[in-house]
C-alpha positions as a Markdown table, in Angstrom:
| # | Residue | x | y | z |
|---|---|---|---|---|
| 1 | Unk | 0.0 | 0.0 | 0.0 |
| 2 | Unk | 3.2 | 2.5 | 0.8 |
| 3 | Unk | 4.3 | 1.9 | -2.5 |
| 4 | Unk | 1.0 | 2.5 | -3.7 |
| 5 | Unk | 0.7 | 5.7 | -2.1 |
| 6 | Unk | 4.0 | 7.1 | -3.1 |
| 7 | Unk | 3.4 | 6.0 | -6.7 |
| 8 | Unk | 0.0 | 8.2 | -6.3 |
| 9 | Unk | 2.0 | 11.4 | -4.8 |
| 10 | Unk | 4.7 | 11.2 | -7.4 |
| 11 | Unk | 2.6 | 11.2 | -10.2 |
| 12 | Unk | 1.0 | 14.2 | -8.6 |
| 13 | Unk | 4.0 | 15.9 | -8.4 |
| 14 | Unk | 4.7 | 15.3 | -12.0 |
| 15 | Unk | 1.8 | 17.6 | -12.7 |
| 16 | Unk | 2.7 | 20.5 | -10.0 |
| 17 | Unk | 5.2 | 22.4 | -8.8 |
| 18 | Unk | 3.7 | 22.1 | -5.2 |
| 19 | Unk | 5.9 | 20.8 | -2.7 |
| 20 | Unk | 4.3 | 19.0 | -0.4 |
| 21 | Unk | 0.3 | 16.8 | -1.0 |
| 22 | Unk | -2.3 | 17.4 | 1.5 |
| 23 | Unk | -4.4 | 14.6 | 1.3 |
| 24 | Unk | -7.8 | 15.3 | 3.2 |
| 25 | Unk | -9.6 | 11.9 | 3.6 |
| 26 | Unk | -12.7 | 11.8 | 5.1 |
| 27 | Unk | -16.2 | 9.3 | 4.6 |
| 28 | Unk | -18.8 | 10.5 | 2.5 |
| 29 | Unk | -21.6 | 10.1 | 5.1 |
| 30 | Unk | -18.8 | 12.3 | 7.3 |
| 31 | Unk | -18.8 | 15.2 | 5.0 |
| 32 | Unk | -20.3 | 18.4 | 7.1 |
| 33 | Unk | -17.1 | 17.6 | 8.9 |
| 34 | Unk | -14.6 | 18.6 | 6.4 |
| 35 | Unk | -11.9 | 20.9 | 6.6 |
| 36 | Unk | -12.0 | 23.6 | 3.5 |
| 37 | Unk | -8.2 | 23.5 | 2.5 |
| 38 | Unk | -8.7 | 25.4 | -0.6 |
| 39 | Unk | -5.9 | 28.3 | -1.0 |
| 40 | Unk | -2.9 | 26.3 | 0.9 |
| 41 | Unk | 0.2 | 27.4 | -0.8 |
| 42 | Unk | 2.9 | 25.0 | -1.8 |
| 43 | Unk | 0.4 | 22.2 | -1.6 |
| 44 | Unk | -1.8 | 20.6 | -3.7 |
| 45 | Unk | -4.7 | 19.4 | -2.2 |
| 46 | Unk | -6.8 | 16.4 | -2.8 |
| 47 | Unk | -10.3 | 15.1 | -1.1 |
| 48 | Unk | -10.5 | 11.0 | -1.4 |
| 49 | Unk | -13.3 | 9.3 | 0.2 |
| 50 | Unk | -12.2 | 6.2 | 2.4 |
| 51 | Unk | -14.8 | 4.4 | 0.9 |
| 52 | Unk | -13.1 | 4.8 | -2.6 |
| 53 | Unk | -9.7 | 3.6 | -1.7 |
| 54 | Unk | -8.0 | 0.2 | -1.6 |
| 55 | Unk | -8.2 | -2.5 | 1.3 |
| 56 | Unk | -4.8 | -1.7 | 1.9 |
| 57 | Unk | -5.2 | 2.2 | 2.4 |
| 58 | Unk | -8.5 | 2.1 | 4.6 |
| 59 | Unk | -6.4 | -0.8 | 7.5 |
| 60 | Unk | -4.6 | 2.6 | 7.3 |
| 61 | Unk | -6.9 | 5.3 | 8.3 |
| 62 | Unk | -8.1 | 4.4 | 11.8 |
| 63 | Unk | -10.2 | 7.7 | 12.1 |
| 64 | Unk | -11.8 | 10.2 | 9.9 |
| 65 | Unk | -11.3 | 13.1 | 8.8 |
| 66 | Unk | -7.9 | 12.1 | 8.8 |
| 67 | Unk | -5.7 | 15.4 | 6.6 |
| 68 | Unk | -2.3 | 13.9 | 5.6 |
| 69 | Unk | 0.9 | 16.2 | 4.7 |
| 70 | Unk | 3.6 | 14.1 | 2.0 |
| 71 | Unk | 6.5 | 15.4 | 0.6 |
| 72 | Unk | 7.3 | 14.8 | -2.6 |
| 73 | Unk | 8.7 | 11.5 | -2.0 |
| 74 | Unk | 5.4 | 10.2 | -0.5 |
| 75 | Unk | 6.7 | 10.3 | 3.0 |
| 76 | Unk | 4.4 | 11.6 | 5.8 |
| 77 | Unk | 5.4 | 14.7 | 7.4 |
| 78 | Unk | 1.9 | 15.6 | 9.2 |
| 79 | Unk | -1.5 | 13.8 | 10.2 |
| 80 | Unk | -4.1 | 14.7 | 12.0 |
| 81 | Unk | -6.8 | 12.9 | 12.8 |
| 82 | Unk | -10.6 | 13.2 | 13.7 |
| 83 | Unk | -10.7 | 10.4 | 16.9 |
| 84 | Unk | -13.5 | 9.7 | 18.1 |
| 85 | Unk | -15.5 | 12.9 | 17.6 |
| 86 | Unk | -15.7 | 12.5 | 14.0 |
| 87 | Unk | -14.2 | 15.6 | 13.4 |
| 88 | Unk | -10.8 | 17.9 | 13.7 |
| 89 | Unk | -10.1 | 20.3 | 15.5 |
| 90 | Unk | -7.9 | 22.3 | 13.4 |
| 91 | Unk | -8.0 | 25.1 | 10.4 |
| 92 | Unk | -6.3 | 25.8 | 7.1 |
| 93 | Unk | -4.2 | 28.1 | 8.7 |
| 94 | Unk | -2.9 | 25.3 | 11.0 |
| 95 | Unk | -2.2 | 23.0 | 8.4 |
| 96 | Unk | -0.4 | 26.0 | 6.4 |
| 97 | Unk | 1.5 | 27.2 | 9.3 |
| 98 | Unk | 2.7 | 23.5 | 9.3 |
| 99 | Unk | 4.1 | 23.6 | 6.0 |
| 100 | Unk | 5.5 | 27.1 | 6.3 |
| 101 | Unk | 7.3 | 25.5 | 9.1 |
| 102 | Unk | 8.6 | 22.5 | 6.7 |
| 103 | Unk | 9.5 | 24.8 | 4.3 |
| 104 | Unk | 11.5 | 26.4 | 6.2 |
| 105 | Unk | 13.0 | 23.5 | 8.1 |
| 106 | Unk | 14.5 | 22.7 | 4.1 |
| 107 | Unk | 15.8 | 26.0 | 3.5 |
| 108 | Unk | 17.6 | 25.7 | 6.9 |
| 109 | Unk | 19.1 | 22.4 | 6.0 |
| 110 | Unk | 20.0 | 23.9 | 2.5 |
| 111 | Unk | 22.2 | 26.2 | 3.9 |
């Protein structure tokens, strides 16, 4: 399923210059409780239902809304997840502030 998973994010990245994927996964009877991620910048964004995915990916997901931050080599570098309320407690600015703080934990190492 990993491979699967980075074989998805890579052939996302082949189509944008974002650098990280925020993959908000949620159930479709579950959907009042979505997070609007729309406007993130270096991310691209993509809303899967669990129901949709493989075997393999939904032994994954213990909780929805689960929102999941990849690099570009499909490697996890944020999750949060909705527990047992069924929902998160967190904003787009949270996520973003997350990335902002990736990005710049890359430019540090660059230096």
């Amino acid at each position: 399923m990993k491979k699967l998973l980075i074989l998805f994010v890579m052939l996302c990245g082949l189509f944008s210059s974002a650098q990280y994927t925020v993959i908000h996964v949620n159930s479709s009877w579950n959907t009042r409780h979505n997070v609007d991620l729309n406007g993130l910048k270096h991310a691209k964004i993509k809303y899967i239902f669990l129901e949709d995915q493989a075997p393999s990916f939904k032994q994954q997901i213990k909780s929805v809304p689960t929102i999941l931050v990849l690099d570009k080599n499909g490697r996890t570098k944020g999750q949060w997840k909705g527990g047992i309320a069924l929902k998160l407690d967190i904003t787009k600015e949270d996520v973003q502030e997350h990335i902002n703080k990736l990005i710049a934990l890359e430019n540090k190492k660059e230096q």
